[in-house]
N, C-alpha and C positions, 0 to 999 in steps of 0.2 A: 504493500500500500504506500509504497515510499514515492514509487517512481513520478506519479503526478505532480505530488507535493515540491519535488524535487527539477523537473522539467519545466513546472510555470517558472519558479523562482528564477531559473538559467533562462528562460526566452524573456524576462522582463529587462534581465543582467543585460543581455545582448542588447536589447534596443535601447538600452540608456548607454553602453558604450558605443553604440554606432552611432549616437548622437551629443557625443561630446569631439566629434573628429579626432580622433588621434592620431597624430605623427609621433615623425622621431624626437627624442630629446636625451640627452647622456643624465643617466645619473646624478645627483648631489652626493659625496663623501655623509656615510651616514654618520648620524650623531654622537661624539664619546662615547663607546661602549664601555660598560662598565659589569667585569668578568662577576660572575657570582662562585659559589663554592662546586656547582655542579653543570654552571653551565657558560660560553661564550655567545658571541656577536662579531660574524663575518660580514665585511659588505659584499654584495654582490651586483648582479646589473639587474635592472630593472624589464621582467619581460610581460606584458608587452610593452613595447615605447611608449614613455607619455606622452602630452601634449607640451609643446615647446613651453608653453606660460604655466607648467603645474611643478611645482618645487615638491621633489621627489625623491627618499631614496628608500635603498632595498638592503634586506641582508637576509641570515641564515643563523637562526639561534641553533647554536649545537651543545646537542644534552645528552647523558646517557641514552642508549634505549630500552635497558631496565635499571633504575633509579637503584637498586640494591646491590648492583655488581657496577658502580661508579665506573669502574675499570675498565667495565664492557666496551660494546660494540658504542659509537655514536651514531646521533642520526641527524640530520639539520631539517628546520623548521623554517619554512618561508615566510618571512616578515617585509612589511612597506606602510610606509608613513608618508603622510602625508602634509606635510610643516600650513602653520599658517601664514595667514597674509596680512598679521596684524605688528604694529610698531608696538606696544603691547599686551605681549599675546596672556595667556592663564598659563600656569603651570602645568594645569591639569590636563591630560587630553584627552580623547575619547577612542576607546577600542570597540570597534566592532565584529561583534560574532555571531555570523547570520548560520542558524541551521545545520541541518543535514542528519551527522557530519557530512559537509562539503565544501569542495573548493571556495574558499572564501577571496581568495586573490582577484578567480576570476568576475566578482562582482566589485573588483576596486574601483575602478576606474567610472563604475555607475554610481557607490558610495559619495564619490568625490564630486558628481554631477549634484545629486542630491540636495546634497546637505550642505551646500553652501553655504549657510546661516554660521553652521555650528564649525565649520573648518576659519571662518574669518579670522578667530582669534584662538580658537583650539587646533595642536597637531588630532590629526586623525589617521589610527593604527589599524592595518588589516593583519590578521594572521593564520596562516594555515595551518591546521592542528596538525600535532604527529599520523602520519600515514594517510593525507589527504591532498589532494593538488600537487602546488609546487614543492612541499617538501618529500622529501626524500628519508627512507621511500613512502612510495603509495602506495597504497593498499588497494589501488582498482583494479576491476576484473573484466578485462575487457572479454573472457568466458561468456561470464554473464549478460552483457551488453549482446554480443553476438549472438546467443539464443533468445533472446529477449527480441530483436528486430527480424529473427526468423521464425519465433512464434503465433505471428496473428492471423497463421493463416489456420491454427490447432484450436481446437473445441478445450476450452478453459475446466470444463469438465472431467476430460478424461484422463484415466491413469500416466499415460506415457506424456501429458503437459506437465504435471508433478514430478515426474521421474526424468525426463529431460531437464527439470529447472535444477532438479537436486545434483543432476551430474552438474551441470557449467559450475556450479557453488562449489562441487567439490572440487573440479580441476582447476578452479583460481583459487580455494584453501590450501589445498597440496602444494601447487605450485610456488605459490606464496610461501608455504613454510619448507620447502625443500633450496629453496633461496637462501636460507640461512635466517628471517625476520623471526624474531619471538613475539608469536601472535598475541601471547598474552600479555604485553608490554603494552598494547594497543588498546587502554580504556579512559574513561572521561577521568578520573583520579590524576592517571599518568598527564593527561592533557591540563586539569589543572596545576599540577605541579608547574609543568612548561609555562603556563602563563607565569605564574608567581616568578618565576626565573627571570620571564620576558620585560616587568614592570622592571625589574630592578637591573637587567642587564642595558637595559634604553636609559637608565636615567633618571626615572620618575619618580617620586616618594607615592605618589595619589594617583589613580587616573578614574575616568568615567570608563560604566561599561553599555552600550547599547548591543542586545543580542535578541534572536530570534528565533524560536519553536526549540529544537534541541540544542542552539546556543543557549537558550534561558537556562537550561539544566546545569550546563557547566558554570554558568555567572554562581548560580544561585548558591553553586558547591563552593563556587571562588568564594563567596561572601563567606562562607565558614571556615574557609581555610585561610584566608588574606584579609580579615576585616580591615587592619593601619592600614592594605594600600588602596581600598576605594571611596572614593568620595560620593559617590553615587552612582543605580543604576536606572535601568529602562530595561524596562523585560516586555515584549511581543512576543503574543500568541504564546504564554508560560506552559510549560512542562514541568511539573513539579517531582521530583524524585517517588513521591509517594503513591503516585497513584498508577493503577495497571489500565494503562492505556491498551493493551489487547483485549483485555474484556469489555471494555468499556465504549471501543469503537463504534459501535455496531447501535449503540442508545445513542451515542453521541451525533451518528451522521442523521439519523432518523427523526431526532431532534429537530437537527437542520433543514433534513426534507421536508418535514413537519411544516417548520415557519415559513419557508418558501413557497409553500402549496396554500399557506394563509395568506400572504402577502397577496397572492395572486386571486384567492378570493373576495380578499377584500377589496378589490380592485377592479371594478367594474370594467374597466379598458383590458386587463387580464380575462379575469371571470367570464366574459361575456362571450369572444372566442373561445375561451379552453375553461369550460367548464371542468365538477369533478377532476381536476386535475390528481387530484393524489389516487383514487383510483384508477382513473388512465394510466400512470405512470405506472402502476405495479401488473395492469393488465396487458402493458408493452413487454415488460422484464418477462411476464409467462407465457409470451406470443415470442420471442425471439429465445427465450428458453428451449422450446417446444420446436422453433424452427429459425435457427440461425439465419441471419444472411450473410452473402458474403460480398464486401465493399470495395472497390477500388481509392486506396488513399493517400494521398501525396504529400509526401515529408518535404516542403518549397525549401526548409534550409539546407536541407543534404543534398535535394534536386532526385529525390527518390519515391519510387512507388513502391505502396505493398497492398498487398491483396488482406484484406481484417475481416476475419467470419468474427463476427458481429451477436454474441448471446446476450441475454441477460446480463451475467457478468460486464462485459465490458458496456454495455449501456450505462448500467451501474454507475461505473467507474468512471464514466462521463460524465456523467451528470454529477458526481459529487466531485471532480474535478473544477467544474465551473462554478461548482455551487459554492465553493469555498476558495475562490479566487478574489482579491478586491478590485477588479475591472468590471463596472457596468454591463457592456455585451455581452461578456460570457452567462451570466442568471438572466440579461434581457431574452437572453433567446430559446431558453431551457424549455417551457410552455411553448414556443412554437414547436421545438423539435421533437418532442413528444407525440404532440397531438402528427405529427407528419411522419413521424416513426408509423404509427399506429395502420397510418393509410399507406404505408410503403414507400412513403416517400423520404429520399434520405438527405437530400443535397445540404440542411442543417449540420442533422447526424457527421457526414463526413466531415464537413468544415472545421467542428469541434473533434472529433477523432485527429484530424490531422495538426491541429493543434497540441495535442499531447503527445504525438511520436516521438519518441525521442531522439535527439539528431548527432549521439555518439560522442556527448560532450566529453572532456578528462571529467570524471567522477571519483566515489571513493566509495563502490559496492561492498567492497570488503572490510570496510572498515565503518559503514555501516550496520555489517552484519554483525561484523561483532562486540558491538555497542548493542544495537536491537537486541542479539541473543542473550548477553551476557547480563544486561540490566535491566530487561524486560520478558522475553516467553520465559528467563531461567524463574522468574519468581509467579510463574499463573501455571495453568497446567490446561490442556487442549478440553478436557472435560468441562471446567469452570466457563471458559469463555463461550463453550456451545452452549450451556447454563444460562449463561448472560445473552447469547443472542438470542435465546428462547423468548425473551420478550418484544423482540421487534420483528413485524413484518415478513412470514417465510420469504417470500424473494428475498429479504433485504439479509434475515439472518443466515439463508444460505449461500450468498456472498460469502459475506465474513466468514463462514464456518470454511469454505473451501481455501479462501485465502490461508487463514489462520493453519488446517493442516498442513499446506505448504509451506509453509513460513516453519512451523514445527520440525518439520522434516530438512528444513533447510537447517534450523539449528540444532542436530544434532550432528553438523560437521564443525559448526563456529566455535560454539560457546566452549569456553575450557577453561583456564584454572584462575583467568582474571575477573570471573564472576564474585569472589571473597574480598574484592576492592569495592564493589558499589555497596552503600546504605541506603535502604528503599525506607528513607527516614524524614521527617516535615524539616525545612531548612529554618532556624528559629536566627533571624539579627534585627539592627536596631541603624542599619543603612539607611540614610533615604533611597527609594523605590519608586519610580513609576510601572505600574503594569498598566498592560492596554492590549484590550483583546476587539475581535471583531463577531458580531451577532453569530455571521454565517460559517465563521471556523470553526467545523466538526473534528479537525484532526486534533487543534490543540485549543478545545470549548472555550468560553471564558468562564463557566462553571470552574474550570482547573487554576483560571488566575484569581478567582475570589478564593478559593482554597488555600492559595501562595498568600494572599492576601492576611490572612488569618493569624500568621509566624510572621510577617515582617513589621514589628511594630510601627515604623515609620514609613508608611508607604501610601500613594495615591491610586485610585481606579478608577481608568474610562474604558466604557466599552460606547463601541461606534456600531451603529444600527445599520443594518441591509448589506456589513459589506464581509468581506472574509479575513483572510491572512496576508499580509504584508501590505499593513494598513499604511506604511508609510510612503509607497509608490499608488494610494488607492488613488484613482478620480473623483472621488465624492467627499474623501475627508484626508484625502494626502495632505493639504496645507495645512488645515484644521490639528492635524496630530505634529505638525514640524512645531506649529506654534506651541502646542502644548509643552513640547520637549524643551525646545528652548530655553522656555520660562522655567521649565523644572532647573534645568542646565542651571541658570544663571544663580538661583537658590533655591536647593534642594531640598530647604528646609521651609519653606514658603510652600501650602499649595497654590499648584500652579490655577490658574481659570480655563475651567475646560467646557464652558458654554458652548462653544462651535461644536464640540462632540455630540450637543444633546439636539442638534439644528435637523431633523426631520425628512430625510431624500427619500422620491421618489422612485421607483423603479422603472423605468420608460420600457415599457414591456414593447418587443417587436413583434407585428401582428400580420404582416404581411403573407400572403397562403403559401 
């Protein structure tokens, strides 16, 4: 259930860096490093080139790659900052850590579009965690990637779709640990650690942390492990160590579909074309259950076709990819594409299919598995989450249930001895916090960030109406949340004024036959 979640976030990355133009520019010598007891700071060059007017540099923090044999093997960690442009600037700066785990470099140079406001007077740090992107090594499986883009033409049902995904998992596990990589080195503990190294190896006594979905988790860890060095955070779309996000999926998206299917009722310009919508929708999933089709669909960034038999399942997974997106078009179009599924008509359906392909980005499969395995299916067990999806929807919980055996079966090749590192324990500080969640994010609820809410004594909560996850690139409240942060930024011990969050969008539903 990753790969969606994972694929928007990279096609937004891409369109904010194709629209900051980037040329060449050399490097800046990066800033006195300052070695720690287990770790350094190498500069490096900056890949991709910047933009001639962006003050840039790059390096490579190297740390053990198991913190207990100092002695060990080393690995380097891709680091880039981005200086400010003030005569004045704060001490403090701001590090971002969006998700996944995934490549976080590659959304620098969109970071840096962004957030203009908050780079004027603050450096602003990207970092790639151990075994992810730029650092060395990666943990990606291009296995996986490769079955995965040769899969859509397989019936998501059948045996040999499970059994072909568990082989690619294992020949990029094997091959990965026949490499020489101690896969158990590879957990969010270890990745905290590395941060802690990183604040003090750059320089910084303080910094801010802005992070997102499985970033939040490792902030949330940092605050119990490095309270002296943060001045404050900002947590989106919160994951909170405690709760089992495998069993809880499956309430959670249904939730969302729930609201979605309201909005649209109450909505007479909805309603009136697509009536019943929430029954329509579950009477498509057992019409394309019962008789798949099969789609021709075109990946426009690869320049590639692939042929997608089209079940339930992957309608599914459509529709709650867009549902939980913060881009307008994608939920404006969900009721029309439904109601057009239903009559066989698909030219919607593909549009949004071909939207989610995914186009072979650098990833980090493997090192998501073994976080997912190791922190989450190690503490549910496949019986409890059938339990749990028992309450929603057969279509919807036999999704989940078919994903989750797979996913099961996948980690009984990942998970191994770095599961005795994570605490599936409430993060209790006295940090200033902003959390901020969006209505329509199923993957990580904002149910989960009033929870986080609960252990951060000092902390503020908006949630933004109609939209989903990475509220701060959304169309409807992307300004609305920059402003919020800001003000938190500037004093974190002030709440901030979050009016604009409570400002009421509509959904411009497309109706068109």
């Amino acid at each position: 259930m990753l790969n969606y979640k994972l694929i928007f976030i990279l096609r937004i990355t891409l369109i904010l860096i194709i629209s900051t133009g980037c040329s060449s520019g050399l490097p800046l010598p990066i800033i006195s490093p300052v070695p720690t007891k287990l770790a350094s700071l190498e500069p490096s060059d900056c890949v991709p080139d910047s933009p001639p007017d962006v003050k840039v540099t790059c390096g490579n923090l190297v740390v053990p790659e198991d913190r207990t044999n100092p002695s060990g093997k080393e690995i380097r960690l891709a680091v880039m900052i981005f200086k400010n442009q003030s005569q004045n600037p704060k001490p403090d700066p701001v590090l971002f850590i969006i998700g996944g785990p995934m490549p976080n470099l590659n959304f620098a140079f969109g970071i840096w579009y962004i957030f203009q406001n908050i780079r004027s007077d603050r450096d602003l740090i990207v970092f790639d965690q151990r075994g992810v992107g730029d650092s060395q090594p990666n943990l990606d499986c291009p296995e996986v990637s490769d079955w995965y883009n040769a899969s859509f033409s397989e019936d998501t049902h059948s045996p040999q779709y499970g059994d072909s995904l568990v082989g690619a998992h294992r020949a990029c596990h094997d091959r990965l640990a026949q490499s020489g990589i101690n896969l158990s080195a590879y957990t969010s503990a270890a990745t905290v650690a590395d941060l802690k190294d990183l604040r003090v190896a750059l320089g910084y006594s303080s910094w801010n942390i802005y992070s997102l979905g499985y970033g939040t988790r490792l902030t949330l860890q940092l605050m119990r492990e490095d309270p002296g060095g943060i001045r404050s955070v900002i947590l989106d779309s919160v994951m909170p160590p405690q709760v089992d996000i495998v069993a809880e999926q499956a309430f959670n998206a249904e939730q969302v579909l729930n609201l979605m299917f309201k909005y649209c009722a109450d909505d007479e310009k909805c309603n009136s074309p697509y009536p019943n919508l929430r029954s329509t929708f579950y009477d498509v999933v057992d019409q394309l259950n019962a008789h798949p089709v099969s789609l021709e669909v075109s990946d426009q960034n690869a320049g590639r076709r692939y042929n997608v038999l089209v079940n339930g399942d992957r309608f599914i997974n459509v529709v709650l990819g867009s549902v939980g997106s913060s881009f307008d078009p994608s939920i404006s179009q969900l009721p029309r594409m439904i109601y057009q599924t239903r009559a066989n008509k698909y030219d919607v359906l593909k549009e949004l299919l071909s939207a989610n392909i995914p186009n072979n980005e650098p990833g980090s499969t493997g090192m998501q598995s073994e976080i997912l395995c190791s922190e989450d299916y190690h503490f549910t067990t496949l019986e409890k989450v059938i339990t749990a999806n028992s309450r929603v929807d057969p279509g919807l919980g036999e999704f989940f249930n078919n994903d989750a055996k797979n996913q099961f079966d996948v980690c009984e090749i990942w998970a191994g001895t770095n599961i005795t590192s994570y605490k599936k324990e409430a993060i209790e500080s006295s940090i200033p916090a902003l959390l901020q969640a969006g209505e329509f994010d199923w993957f990580n609820p904002p149910s989960w960030s009033k929870l986080a809410v609960t252990s951060l004594s000092n902390s503020y909560y908006v949630e933004y109406k109609s939209i989903g996850s990475v509220i701060f690139a959304s169309q409807s409240f992307g300004d609305c949340s920059h402003q919020i942060m800001e003000k938190f930024l500037a004093d974190p011990h002030i709440q901030p004024d979050i009016a604009c969050s409570k400002e009421k969008k509509s959904i411009l539903w497309i109706t068109l036959p």
